[in-house]
C-alpha positions as CSV (number, residue, x, y, z in Angstrom):
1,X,35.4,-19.5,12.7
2,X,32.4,-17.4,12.9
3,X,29.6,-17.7,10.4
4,X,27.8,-14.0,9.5
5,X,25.0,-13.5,7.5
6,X,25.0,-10.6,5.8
7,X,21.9,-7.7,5.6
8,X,20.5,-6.6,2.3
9,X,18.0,-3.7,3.7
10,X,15.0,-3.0,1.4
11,X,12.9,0.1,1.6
12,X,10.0,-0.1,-0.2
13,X,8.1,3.5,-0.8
14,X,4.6,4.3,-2.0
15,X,3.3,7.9,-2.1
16,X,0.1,8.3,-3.1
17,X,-1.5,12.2,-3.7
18,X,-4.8,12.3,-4.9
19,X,-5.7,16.1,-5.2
20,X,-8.7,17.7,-5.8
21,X,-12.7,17.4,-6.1
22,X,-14.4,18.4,-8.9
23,X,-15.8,17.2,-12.4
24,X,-14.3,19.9,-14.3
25,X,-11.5,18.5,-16.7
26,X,-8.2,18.2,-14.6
27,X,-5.9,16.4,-17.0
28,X,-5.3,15.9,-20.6
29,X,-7.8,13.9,-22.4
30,X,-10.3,11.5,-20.9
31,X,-8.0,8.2,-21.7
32,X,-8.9,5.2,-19.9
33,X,-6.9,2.0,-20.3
34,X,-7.9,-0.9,-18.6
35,X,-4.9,-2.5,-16.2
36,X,-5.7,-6.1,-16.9
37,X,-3.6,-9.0,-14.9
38,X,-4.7,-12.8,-14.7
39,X,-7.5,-13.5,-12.0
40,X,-5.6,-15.6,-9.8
41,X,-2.9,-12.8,-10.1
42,X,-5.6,-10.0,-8.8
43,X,-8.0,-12.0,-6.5
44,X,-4.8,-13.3,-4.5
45,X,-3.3,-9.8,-4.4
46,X,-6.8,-8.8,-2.9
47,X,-6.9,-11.6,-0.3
48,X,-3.1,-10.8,0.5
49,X,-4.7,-7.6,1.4
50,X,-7.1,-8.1,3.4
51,X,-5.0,-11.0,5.7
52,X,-2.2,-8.4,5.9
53,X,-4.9,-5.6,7.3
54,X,-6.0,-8.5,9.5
55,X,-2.7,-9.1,10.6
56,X,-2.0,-5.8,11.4
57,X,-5.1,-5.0,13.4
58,X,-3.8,-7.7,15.8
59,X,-0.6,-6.6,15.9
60,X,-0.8,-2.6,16.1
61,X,-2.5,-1.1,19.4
62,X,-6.3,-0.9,18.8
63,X,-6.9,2.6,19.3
64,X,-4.7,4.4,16.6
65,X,-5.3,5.2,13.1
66,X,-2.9,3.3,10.9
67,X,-2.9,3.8,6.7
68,X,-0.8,1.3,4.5
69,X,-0.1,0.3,1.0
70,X,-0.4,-3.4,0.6
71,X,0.5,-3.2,-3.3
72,X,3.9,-1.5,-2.2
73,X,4.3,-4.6,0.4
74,X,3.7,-7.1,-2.2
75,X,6.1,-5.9,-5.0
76,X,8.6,-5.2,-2.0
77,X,8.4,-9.0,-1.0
78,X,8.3,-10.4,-4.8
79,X,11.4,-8.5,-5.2
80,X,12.8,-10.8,-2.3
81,X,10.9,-13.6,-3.5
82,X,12.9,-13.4,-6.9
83,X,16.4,-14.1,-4.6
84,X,15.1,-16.8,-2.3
85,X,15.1,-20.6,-2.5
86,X,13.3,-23.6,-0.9
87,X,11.3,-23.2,2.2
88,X,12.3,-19.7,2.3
89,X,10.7,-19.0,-1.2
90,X,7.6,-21.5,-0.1
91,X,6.6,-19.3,3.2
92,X,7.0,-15.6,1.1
93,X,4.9,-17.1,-1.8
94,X,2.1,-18.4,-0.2
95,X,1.9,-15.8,2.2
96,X,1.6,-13.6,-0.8
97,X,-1.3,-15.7,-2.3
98,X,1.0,-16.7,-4.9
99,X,1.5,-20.1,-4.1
100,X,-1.2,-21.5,-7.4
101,X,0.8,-18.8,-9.5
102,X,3.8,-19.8,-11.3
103,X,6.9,-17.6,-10.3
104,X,7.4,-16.3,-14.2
105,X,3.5,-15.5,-14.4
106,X,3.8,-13.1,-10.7
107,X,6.5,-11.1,-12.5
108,X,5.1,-10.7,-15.8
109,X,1.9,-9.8,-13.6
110,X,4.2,-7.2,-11.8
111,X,5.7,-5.9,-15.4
112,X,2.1,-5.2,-16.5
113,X,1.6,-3.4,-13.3
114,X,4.5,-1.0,-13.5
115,X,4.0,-0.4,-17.5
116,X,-0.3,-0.3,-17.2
117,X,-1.1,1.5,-13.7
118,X,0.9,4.8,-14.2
119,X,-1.2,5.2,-18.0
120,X,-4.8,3.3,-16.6
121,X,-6.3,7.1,-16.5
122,X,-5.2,10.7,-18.1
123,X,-6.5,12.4,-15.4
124,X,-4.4,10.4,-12.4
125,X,-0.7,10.5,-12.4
126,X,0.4,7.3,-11.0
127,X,4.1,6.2,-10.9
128,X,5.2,2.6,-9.5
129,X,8.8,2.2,-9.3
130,X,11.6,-0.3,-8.0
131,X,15.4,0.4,-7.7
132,X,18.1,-1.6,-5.8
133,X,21.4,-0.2,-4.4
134,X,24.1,-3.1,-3.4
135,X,27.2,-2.1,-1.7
136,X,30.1,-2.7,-4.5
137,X,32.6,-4.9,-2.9
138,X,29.0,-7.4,-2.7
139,X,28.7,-9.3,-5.5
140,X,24.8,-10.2,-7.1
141,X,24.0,-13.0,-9.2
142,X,23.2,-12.1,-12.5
143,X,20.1,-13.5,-13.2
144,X,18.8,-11.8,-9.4
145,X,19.9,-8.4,-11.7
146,X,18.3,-9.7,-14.7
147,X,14.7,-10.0,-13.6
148,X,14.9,-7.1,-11.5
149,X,15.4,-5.1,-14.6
150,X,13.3,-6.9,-16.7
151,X,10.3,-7.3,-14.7
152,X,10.5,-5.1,-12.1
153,X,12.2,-2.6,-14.3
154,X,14.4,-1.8,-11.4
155,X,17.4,0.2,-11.8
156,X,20.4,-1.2,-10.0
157,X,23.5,0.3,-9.0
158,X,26.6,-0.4,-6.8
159,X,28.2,2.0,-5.2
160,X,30.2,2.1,-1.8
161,X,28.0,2.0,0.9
162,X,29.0,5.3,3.2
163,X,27.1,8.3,4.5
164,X,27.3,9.7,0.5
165,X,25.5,6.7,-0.8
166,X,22.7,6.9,2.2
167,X,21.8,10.4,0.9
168,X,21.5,9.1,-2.7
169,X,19.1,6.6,-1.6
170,X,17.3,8.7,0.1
171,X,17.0,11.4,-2.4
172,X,15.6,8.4,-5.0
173,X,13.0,8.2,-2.7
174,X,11.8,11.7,-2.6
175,X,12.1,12.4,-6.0
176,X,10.3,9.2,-6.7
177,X,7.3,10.2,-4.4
178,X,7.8,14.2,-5.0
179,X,9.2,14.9,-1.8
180,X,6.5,13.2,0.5
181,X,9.1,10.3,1.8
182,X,12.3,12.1,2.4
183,X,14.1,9.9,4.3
184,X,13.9,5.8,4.1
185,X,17.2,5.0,5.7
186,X,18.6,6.1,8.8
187,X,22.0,4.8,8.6
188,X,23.6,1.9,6.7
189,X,24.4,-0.3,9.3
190,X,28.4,-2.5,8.4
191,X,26.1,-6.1,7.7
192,X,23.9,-3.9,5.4
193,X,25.0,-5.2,1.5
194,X,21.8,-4.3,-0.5
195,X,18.6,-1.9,-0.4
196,X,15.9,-2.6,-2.4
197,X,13.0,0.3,-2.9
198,X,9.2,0.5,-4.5
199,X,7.9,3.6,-5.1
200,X,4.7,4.4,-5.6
201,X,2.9,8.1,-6.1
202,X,-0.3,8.5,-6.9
203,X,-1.9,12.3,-7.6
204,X,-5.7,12.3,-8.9
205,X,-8.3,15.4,-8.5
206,X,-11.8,14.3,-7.4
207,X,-14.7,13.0,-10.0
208,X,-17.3,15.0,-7.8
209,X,-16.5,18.5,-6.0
210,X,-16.4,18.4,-1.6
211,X,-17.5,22.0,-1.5
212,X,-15.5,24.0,0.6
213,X,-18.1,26.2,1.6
214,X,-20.1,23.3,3.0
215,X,-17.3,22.3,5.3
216,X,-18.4,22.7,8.9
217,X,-17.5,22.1,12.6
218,X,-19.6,18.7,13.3
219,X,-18.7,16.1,16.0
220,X,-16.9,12.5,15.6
221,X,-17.8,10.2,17.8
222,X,-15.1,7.9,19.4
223,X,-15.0,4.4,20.3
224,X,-14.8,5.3,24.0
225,X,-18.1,6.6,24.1
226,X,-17.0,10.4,23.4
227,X,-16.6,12.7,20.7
228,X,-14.4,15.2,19.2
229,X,-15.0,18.4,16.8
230,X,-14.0,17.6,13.0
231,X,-14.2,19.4,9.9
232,X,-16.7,17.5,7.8
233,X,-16.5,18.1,4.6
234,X,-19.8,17.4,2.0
235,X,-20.5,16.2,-1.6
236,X,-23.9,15.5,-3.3
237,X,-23.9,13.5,-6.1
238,X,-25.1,10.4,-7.9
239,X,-22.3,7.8,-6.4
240,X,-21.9,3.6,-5.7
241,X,-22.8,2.6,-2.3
242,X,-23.1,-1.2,-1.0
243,X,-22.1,-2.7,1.9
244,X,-22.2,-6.0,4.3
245,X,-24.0,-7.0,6.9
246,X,-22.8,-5.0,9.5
247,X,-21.2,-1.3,6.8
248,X,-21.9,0.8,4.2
249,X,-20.1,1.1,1.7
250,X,-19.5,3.8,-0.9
251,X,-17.1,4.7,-3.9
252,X,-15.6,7.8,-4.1
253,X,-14.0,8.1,-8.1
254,X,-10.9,10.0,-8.9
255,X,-10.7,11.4,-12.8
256,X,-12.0,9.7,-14.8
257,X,-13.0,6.9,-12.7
258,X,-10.2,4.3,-13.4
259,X,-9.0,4.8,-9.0
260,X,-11.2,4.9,-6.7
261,X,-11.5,5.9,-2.9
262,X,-14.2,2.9,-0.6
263,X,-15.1,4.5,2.2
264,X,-16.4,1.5,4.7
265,X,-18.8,2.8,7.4
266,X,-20.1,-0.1,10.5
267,X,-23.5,0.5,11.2
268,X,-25.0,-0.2,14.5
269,X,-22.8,-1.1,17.6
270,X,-20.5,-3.0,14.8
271,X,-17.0,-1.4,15.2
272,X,-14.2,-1.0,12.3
273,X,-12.4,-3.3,13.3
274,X,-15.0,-5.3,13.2
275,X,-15.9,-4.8,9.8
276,X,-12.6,-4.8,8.4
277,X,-11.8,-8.4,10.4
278,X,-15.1,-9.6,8.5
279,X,-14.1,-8.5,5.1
280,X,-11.6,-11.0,2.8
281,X,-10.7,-10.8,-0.5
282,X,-13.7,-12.6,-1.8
283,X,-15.9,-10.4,0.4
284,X,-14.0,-7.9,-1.8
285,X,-14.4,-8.9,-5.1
286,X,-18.6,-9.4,-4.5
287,X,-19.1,-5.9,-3.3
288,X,-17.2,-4.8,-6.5
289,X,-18.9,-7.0,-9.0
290,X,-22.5,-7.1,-7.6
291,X,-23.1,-5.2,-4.8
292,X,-22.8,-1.7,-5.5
293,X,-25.5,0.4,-7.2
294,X,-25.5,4.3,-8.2
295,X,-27.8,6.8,-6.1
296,X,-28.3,10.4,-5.5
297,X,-26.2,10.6,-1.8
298,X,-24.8,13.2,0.5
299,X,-21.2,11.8,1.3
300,X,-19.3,13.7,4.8
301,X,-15.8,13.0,5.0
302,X,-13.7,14.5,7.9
303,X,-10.6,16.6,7.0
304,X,-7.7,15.3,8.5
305,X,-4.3,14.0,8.5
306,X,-2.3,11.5,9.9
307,X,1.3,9.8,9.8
308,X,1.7,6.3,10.8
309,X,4.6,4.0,11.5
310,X,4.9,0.2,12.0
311,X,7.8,-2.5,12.2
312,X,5.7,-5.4,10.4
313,X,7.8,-8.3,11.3
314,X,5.6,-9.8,13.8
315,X,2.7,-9.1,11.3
316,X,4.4,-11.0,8.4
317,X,5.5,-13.8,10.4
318,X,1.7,-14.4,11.6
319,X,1.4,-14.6,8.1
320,X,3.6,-17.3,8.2
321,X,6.5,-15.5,6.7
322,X,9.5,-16.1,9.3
323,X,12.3,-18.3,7.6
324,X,13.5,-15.1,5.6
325,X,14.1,-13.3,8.8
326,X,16.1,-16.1,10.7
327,X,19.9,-16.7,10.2
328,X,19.1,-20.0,8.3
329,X,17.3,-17.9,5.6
330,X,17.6,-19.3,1.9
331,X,18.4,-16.3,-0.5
332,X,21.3,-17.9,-2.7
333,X,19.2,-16.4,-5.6
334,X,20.7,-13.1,-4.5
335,X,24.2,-14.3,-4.2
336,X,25.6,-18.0,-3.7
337,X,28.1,-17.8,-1.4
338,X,27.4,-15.3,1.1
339,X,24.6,-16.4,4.0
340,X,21.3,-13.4,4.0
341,X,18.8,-12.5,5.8
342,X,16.0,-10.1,6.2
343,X,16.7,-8.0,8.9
344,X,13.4,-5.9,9.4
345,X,10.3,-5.1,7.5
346,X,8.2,-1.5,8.5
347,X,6.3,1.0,6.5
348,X,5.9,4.5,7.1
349,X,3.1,6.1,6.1
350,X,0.8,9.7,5.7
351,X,-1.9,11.1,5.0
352,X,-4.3,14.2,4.4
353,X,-7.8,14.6,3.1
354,X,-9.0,18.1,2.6
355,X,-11.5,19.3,0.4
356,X,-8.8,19.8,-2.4
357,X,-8.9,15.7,-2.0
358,X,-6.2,13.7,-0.4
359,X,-2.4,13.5,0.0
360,X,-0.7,10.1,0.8
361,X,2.4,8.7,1.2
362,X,4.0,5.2,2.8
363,X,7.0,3.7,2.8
364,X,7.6,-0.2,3.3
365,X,11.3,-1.0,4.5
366,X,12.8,-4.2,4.5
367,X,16.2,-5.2,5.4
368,X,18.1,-7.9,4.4
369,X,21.6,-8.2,6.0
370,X,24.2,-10.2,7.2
371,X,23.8,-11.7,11.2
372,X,25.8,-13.4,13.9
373,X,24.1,-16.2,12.8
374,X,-26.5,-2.6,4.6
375,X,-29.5,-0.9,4.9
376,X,-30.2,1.9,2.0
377,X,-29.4,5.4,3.6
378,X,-29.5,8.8,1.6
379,X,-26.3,10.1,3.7
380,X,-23.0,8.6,4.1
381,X,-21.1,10.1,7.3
382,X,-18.0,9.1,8.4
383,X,-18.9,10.5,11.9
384,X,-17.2,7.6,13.9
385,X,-14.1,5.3,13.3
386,X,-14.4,4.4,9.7
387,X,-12.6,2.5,6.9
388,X,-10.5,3.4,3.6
389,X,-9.8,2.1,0.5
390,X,-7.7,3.4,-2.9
391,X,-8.0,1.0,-5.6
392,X,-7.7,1.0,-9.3
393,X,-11.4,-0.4,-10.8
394,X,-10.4,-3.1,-13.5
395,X,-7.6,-4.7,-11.8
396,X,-9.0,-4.1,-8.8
397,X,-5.7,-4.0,-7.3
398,X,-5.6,-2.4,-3.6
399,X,-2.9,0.3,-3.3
400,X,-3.7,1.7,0.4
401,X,-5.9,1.1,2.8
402,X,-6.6,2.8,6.1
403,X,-8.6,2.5,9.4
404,X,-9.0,6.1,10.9
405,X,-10.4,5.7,14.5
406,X,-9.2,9.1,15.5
407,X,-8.8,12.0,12.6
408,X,-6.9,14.9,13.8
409,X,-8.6,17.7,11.6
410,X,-7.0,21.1,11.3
């Protein structure tokens, strides 16, 4: 007799709008809570990060613009993590930076996420959220339900899994992200017994105004030696700038300053990817804690947008990741007597910066189903392939990052 495993397929969302530049009040209040996690909680999710970006870079072609959220990645795959056992569990853990970090300490870490980002500033509305869909004739282990709702304050529902229940998915997902991702399934596949989804939306007005009037025609200059006409938009203010040995770095604050936007520029013949390849989680955390200082800057940023797409199952198994995708994959957690696998992990992903401020959105999709077995400078242009960052300051948890190579501005 045939053995099948069955797919349990596991879009993961994140929309992130960050809307407006100025330092006018643009919420209620000036509220700042502090988002505070355990250290080995925050410095692996940064490393995580970084080794996914790395990961990527080697995997995606090495001309195009790509924009992801890693903190959308991570909650997606602790999700699965919560349902897998033995070597299965091992791989997705360490791979995660998790490995040091007891399993009840990652998901009372990822409680204080969903509870503390969405309130960490007045003036940023930030929602994180986690649901699960399971086709009802499939039957989940209580406890898997248990700590979804509990930690991951997931909401979980069975229903029967037809062309009805793909539209209600899909609708979660916009509204979640307010209409940014409409559609995270394309069909539900007969092997397909369980979505899981992360949201999360973010919507901040800058701390310092790009003024529109200032926006002008100036050129971007490619990595194959030519260059292409951009609107650059301009701010002068008092802002953070750092950087390495071969960028620049500086801080662009939303609100009240709790999220931030890093812009990394390479200096000299050093390319992004070069930067970005040089930069770890420790590299990180240093730049944050000692290696920024405030000065009176001119900051040009180009308007643009983008959309990117990527199937990151080759990336995640060069993170060492790949039991949970074969058909010997250890997810009993989820249910006992069936055999599971991940089918497919990708992310979808936009995004626009205008002088308003910037509009993001990304989807993570993972499938789990059943199987036939520098220098000081007083101006900071992004005129060439540059780097991107949106972070929230006391955590310092990463929720996108983005290497733009080529912006399309309009």
């Amino acid at each position: 007799m045939k053995s099948f495993k069955k797919s349990i397929t596991i879009p993961v969302l994140a929309a992130a709008m960050l809307f407006g530049c100025t330092n006018d009040n643009v919420g209620p209040g000036n509220e700042v809570n502090p988002v505070e996690i355990p250290a080995s909680v925050s410095n692996g999710t940064s490393s995580f990060a970084f080794d996914f970006i790395h990961a990527l870079q080697k995997a995606q072609p090495a001309d195009e613009n790509f924009f992801v959220s890693p903190l959308s990645l991570h909650m997606a795959l602790g999700m699965v993590l919560n349902g897998a056992e033995k070597e299965t569990a091992v791989e997705i853990q360490k791979a995660l930076k998790m490995d040091a970090v007891a399993l009840a300490d990652l998901n009372e870490a990822y409680k204080r996420l969903v509870n503390d980002l969405p309130v960490a500033d007045s003036k940023v509305s930030l929602g994180l959220s986690n649901s699960v869909w399971y086709r009802n004739d499939f039957s989940v282990e209580n406890d898997f339900q248990s700590v979804l709702k509990n930690s991951f304050e997931s909401e979980v529902t069975g229903l029967p899994f037809d062309n009805a229940a793909k539209d209600r998915i899909n609708k979660w997902a916009s509204d979640k992200t307010n209409g940014k991702i409409k559609q995270v399934i394309d069909e539900i596949k007969p092997n397909h017994v369980m979505f899981l989804l992360n949201a999360l939306y973010f919507k901040g007005d800058w701390k310092t105004r790009f003024d529109s009037k200032k926006t002008q025609d100036a050129a971007f200059n490619l990595e194959n030696g030519q260059y292409k006409n951009v609107k650059m938009m301009y701010a002068d203010s008092d802002f953070e700038v750092g950087g390495g040995l071969d960028y620049r770095a500086v801080r662009l604050p939303y609100g009240n300053g709790q999220f931030s936007m890093t812009l990394l520029i390479p200096m000299g013949s050093a390319s992004i990817d070069q930067v970005l390849k040089g930069i770890t989680g420790d590299e990180w955390a240093q730049l944050n804690s000692v290696r920024m200082t405030k000065r009176g800057i001119t900051v040009g940023l180009p308007k643009f947008t983008l959309e990117y797409s990527a199937q990151l199952k080759k990336t995640l198994q060069a993170l060492g990741i790949e039991r949970m995708f074969e058909t010997s994959a250890q997810l009993g957690k989820i249910n006992k007597v069936e055999k599971l696998m991940v089918d497919f992990v990708k992310q979808d992903a936009y995004l626009g910066v205008d002088e308003q401020g910037t509009e993001a959105a990304a989807v993570t999709t993972v499938a789990v189903g059943t199987t036939s077995a520098g220098p000081e400078a007083s101006r900071y242009i992004c005129d060439r392939p540059f780097g991107l960052i949106i972070s929230e300051n006391t955590s310092n948890t990463i929720l996108f990052m983005g290497r733009i190579k080529n912006p399309e501005s309009k």
